[in-house]
N, C-alpha and C positions, 0 to 999 in steps of 0.2 A: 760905430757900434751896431748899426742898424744890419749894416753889409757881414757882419760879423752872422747875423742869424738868420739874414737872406740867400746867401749862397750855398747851405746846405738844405737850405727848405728845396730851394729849385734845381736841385742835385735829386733828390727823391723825387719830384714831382717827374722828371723826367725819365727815371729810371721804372717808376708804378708804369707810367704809358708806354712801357716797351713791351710789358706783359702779355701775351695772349688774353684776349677774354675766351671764357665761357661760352657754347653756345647756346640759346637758348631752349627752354626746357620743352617745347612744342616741337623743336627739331629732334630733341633726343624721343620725344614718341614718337613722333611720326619714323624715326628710323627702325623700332623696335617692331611698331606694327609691317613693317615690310621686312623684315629679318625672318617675323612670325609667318608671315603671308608665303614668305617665298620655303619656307621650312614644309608650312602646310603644301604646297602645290609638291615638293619633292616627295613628301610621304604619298599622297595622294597617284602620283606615277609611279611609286613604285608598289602601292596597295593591287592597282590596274593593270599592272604586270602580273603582277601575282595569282592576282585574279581572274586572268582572261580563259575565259571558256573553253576557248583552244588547249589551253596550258593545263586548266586545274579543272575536275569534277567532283564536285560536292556528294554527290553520290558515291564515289570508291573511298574507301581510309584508304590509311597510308600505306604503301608499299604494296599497293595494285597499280600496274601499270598497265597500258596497252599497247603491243610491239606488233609491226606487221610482219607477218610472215610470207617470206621472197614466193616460197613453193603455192602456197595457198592464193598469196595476194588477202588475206582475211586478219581481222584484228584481233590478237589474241591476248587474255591476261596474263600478265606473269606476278605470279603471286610467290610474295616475299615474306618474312620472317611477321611474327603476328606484332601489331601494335600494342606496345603497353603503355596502358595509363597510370598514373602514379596520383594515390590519392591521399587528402588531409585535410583535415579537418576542424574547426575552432568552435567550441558549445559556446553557447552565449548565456543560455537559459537553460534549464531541467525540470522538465515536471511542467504540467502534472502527472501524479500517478495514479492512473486509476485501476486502483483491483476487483473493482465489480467485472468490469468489462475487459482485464487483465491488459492495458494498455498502456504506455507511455511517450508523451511528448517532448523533443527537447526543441531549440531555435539554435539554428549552425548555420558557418560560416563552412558551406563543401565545397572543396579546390580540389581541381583534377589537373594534371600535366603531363602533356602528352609530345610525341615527335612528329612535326608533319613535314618531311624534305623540299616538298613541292611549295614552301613558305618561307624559304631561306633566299635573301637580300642583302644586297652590298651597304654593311653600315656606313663606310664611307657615301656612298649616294645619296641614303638618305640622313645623314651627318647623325647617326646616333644609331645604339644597339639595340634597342626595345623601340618598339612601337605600341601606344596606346591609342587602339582603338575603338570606336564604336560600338555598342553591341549588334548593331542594325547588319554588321559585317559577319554573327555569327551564323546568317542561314547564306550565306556563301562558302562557308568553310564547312567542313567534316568537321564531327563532334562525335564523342562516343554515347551511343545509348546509355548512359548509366541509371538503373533505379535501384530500387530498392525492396528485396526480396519476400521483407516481412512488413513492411509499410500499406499502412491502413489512413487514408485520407492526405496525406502531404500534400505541399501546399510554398505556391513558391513569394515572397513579397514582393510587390508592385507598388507599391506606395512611398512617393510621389509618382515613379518611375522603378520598370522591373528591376530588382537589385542584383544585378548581374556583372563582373567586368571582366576585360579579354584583354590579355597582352601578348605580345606575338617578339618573340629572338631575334636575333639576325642570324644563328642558325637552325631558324625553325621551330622550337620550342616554343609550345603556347602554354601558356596559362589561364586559366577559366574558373573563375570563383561565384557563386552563387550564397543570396542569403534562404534559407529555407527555415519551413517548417516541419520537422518530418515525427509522423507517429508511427508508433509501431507497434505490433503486436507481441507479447514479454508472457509467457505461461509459467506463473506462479505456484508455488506450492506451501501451503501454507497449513500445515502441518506443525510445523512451532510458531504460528502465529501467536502473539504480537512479538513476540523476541526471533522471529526469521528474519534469513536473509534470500534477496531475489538477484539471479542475476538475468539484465534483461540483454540477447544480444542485439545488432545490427547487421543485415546481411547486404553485401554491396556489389550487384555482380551487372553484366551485358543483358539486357532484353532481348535482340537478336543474335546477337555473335557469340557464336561459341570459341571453344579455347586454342581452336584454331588460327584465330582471325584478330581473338582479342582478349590479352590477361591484363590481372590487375597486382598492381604494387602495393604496397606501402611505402611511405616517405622516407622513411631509413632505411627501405632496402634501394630503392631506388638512387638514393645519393651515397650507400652505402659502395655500390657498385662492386665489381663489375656486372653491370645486368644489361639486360635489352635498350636500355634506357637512361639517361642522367641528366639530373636538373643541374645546371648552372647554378651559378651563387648567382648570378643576377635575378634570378625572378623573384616577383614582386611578393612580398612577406614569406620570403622564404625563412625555412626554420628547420630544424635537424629532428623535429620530432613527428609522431603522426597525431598527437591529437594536441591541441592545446585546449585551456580550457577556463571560464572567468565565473562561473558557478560559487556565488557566496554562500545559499543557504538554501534549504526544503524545510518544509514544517515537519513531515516526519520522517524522512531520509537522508541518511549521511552518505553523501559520496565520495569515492576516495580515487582521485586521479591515480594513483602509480598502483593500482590493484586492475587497471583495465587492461584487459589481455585483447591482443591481435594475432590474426591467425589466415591462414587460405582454407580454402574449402572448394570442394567440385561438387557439384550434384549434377544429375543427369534430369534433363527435359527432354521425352521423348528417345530420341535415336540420339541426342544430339547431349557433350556433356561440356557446364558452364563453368568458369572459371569466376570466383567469387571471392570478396573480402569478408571478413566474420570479424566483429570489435562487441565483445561482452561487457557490460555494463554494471558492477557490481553497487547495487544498493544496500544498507543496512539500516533498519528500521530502529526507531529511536522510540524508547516504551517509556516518557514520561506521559504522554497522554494518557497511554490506559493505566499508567498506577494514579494515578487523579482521580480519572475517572468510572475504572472498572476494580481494582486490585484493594485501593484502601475504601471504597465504599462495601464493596464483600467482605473483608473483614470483619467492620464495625459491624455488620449486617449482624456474622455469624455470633460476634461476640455479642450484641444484644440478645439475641436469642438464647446463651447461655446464663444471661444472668437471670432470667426467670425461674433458674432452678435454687436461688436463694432469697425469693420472693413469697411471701403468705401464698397460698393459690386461691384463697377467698378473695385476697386483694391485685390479684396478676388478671388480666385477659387472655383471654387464646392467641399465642403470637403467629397469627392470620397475617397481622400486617407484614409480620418480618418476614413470612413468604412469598407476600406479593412482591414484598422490594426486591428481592432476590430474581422473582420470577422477570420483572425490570430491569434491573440489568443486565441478566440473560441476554434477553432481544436487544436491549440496547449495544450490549455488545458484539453483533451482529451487521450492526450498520456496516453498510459499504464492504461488506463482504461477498463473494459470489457462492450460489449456493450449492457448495461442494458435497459430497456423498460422504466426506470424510470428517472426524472431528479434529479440530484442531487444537492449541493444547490448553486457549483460554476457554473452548469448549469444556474439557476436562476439568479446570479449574474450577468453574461456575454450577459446573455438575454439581463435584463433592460441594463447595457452599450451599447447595440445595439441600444437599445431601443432609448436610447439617443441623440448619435449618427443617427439615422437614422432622429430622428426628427429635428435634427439639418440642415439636408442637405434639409428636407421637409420645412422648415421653409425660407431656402436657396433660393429652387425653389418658392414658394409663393413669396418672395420679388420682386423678377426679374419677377413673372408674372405679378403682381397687381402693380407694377411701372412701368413697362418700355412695353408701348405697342409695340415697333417695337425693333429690335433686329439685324437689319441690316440699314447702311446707306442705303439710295436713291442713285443707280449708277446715275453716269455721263450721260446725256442724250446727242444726239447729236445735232444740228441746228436747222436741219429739225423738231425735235420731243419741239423742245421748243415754239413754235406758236400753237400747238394743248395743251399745259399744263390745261391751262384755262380750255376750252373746258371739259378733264377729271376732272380734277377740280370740275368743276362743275355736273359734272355727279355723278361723287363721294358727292357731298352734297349732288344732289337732293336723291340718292338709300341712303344716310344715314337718312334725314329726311320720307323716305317713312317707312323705318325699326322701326324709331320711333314712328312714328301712328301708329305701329303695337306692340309696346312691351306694357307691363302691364299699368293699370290706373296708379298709383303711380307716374311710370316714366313721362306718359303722362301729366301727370295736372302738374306735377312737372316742365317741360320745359314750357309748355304753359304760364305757372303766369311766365316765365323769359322777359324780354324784346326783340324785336326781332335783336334789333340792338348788343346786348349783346351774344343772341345767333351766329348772323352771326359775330361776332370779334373772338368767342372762337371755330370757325372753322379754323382749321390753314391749312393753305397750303402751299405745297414748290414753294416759287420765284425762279427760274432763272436767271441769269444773261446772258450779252449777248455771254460770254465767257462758258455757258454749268453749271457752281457750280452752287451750291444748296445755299440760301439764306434765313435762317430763316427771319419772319415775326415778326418786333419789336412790342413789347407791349402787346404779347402774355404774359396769366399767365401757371402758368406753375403744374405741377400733371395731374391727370386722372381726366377730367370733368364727370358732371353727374350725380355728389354724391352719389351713389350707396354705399351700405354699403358692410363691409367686409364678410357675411356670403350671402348676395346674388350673390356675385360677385363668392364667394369658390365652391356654387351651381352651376352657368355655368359652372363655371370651370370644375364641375363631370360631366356634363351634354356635356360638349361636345359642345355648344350649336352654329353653323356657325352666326344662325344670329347675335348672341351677338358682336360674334366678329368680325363683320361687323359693326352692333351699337360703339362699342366700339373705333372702328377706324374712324367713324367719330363724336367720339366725343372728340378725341383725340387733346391735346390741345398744346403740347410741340413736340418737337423735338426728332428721337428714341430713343439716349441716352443721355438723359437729366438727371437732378440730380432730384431728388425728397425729399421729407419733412424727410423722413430717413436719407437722406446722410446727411442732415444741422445739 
């Protein structure tokens, strides 16, 4: 029985020890890091090729050569088709926008790709098709001047280390990607301000080389082809578009990826004309802030100031205040604006709400003038001055009826056909008592005698006019503040 379960045990036991082992796992690094080592030393040889002084100067782009010539014995360039670089681009961030100073910021990812022949290597040599190198390799190499034509302050990131990287083809094709910061100068016009729209461009051209020496692409024409130029699918984040973009939100700009237009453009420096990229930037401003802040507070503004017209005006104040608030957020409306010679159309809007407002308090003062002739009680007179009342009393009729013979026909004939007894009742004057108050005079009617209409009356008013308002006082029928046909 025993032998029954021994002889397959020692049938396995013999068959696991035929096995290969593993080897162990210090050997599998140590063979990696020399797989790496001897990898690095070939890129290395063939970078030093590439490189060598003899071979390459970092001073010519591409397709300047120099040939000896038999007759001269002298070195001559031969200059070749101009190099094109092919540009794209990744936003990362947007904004700020500033419209005082008419500027904007965004953070990009800017790739350029360009063709240098004199950087072409056998991928078999160096066992692969791309080579990633250094950046420390780029001031060996030729690079295009590229800046930036309306850029005001840019700014490249270095933190931890400059953010820059460089990949190089096996037939020459490099690729060059930069993280920047780039502003720019965006001339606004804000004429429908806060409901405009701005568009800001970007212009992207050679510092030195003109378009002889050096155009510029976009990334769909360039892989579009047939051009001067063509990116491989291998380069590194390659992508068929020119701009990409990761832009969630602005606080008051919407921007809209498929509304950015791309374009060339030339302009001339000097004798000399530049080959340049132009990428417009459409923003569209988002007006819930100012209806918060500017739209529904003028409203309420204007509509308090209308409801004073169904208020007592004994019991209403001068709505003073509701022009200052106005005049408030005028200026506030203002902020961070640059201070343009034009008005814009929340200018016009905050206007007429002045406007309104203003007339409202105008409207205010007319009541209180054309109703209420006196505006202060009659002081307490003493003893002594109450036996002489009559007296001025009467003095005061007669210089009112003298003023009357003097003012226009209309008014004249008008009083004359009144009866005279009817005129002497609607002369009011203050009674006394023997106690010094004042006693109005029962059976008085009561308003502004006279009948003068509202635009002749609006004309003393401009007018300035003493005597009126002499006539006027005695023709004064009611008591200084009395109610009038409005308050009822």
């Amino acid at each position: 029985m025993l032998s029954k379960w021994l002889i397959p045990v020692l049938c396995w036991m013999s068959v696991s020890s035929g096995e290969p082992r593993p080897p162990p796992r210090s050997r599998l690094d140590a063979a990696a890091v020399s797989a790496n080592a001897s990898q690095l030393v070939r890129i290395s040889r063939v970078l030093d090729q590439m490189l060598n002084s003899s071979r390459y100067d970092s001073n010519l782009r591409p397709g300047l050569e120099f040939k000896l010539n038999n007759l001269t014995g002298e070195r001559e360039v031969i200059d070749d088709d101009p190099v094109a670089v092919s540009v794209n681009m990744l936003i990362k961030n947007l904004g700020p926008i500033d419209e005082e100073k008419m500027m904007y910021a965004m953070e990009i990812y800017f790739r350029q790709c360009w063709m240098d022949s004199r950087l072409k290597f056998d991928p078999e040599i160096a066992q692969q098709d791309e080579i990633k190198v250094s950046i420390s390799i780029l001031s060996r190499i030729w690079r295009p001047d590229t800046y930036f034509f309306n850029g005001r302050g840019s700014q490249l990131h270095e933190l931890t280390t400059p953010n820059k990287l460089l990949r190089i083809q096996a037939d020459g094709t490099v690729f060059f990607s930069m993280r920047l910061t780039v502003k720019a100068v965006c001339y606004m016009d804000f004429r429908k301000f806060p409901v405009d729209r701005q568009t800001c461009p970007l212009f992207i051209g050679s510092f030195a080389y003109d378009s002889h020496n050096l155009v510029y692409l976009w990334w769909e024409e360039a892989r579009a082809g047939p051009h001067l130029h063509y990116i491989p699918d291998t380069v590194v984040n390659s992508t068929n578009k020119n701009l990409g973009v990761e832009v969630t939100a602005m606080a008051q700009f919407l921007f809209r990826q498929e509304r950015v237009l791309f374009s060339h453009q030339h302009t001339r420096l000097g004798k000399e004309y530049r080959n340049l990229l132009s990428m417009t930037i459409p923003l569209e401003r988002m007006i819930g802030f100012y209806v918060l802040q500017i739209y529904l507070p003028s409203y309420m503004t204007v509509a308090i100031s209308w409801v004073s017209f169904w208020i007592n005006r004994e019991a209403t104040p001068a709505p003073i205040t509701t022009l200052l608030t106005s005049v408030t957020i005028t200026l506030t409306g203002r902020i961070g604006l640059p201070k343009v010679s034009y008005a814009t159309a929340l200018d016009v809007f905050l206007l007429v709400c002045f406007f309104f407002v203003f007339s409202a308090l105008l409207e205010y003062a007319g009541v209180n003038y054309f109703t209420k002739t006196g505006n202060v009680e009659i002081p307490r007179r003493p003893q002594a001055s109450i036996d002489s009342a009559e007296p001025e009393a009467t003095t005061l009729k007669n210089a009112g009826a003298q003023l009357i013979e003097e003012d226009d026909s209309q008014t004249r004939n008008r009083l004359h056909r009144r009866p005279h007894s009817q005129r002497d009742s609607n002369q009011w004057r203050p009674n006394f008592s023997n106690d010094g108050h004042v006693e109005e005079a029962a059976g008085r009617p009561t308003g502004v005698g006279g009948g003068d209409s509202c635009p002749s009356m609006f004309l003393h008013c401009l007018r300035g006019d003493r005597k009126y308002m002499l006539l006027k006082e005695s023709r004064r029928t009611s008591g200084p503040n009395s109610e009038s046909c409005i308050d009822r």
